[in-house]
N, C-alpha and C positions, 0 to 999 in steps of 0.2 A: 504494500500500500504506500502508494507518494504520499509527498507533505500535507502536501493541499487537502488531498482525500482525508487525510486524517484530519485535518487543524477543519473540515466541512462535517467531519463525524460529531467533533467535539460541540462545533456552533448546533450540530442537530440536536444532539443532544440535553444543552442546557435550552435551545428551544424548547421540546419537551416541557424542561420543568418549571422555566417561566411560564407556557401556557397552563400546564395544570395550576401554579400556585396561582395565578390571575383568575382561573376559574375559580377557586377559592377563594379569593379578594372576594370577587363579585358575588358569590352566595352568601358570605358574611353581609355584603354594601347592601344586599336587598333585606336581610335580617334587620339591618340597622335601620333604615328604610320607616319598615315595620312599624319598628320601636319609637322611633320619632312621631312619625303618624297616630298611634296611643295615646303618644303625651304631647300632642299638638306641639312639636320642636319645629325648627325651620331645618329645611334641607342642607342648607351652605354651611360650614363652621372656616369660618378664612384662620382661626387660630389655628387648626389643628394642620390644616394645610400649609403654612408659614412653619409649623412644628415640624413637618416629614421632609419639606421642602430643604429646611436648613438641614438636615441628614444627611442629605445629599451631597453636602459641602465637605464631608468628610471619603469623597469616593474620586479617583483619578477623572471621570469622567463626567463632574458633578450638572455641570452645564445640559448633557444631551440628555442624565438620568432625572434633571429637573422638568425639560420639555416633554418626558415618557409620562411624570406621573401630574402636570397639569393635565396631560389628555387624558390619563385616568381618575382622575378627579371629575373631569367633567362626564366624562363615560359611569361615574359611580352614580354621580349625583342623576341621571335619567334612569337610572336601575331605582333610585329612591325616590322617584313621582310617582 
């Protein structure tokens, strides 16, 4: 097996288990959903987004891993309407 093939196994691979854990994100995000809706909460919390957000600042790629989870952010926040 060349490099490529291999260093293309390994991208397949942690695809994989980013999709599964995003699947996971998302059946939580509609739990939470739920839960707000019970207790008449607003959908948006910008605190906690500013909270995961600064995370990110701690990862080499903090920048393109900030632009991934505004769009999960907003992809959560239509699973909670």
């Amino acid at each position: 097996m060349d490099e490529l093939t291999q260093l293309r196994q390994a991208i397949d691979e942690l695809d994989e288990a980013i999709m599964d854990l995003l699947d996971r994100r998302f059946d939580l995000t509609k739990a939470v959903g739920e839960l707000k809706k019970q207790k008449t909460m607003a959908v948006s919390h910008p605190n906690r987004e500013k909270s995961i957000l600064k995370k990110a600042e701690n990862h080499s790629h903090a920048e393109s891993i900030k632009t991934l989870y505004t769009q999960i952010f907003t992809l959560s926040k239509k699973l909670q309407k």
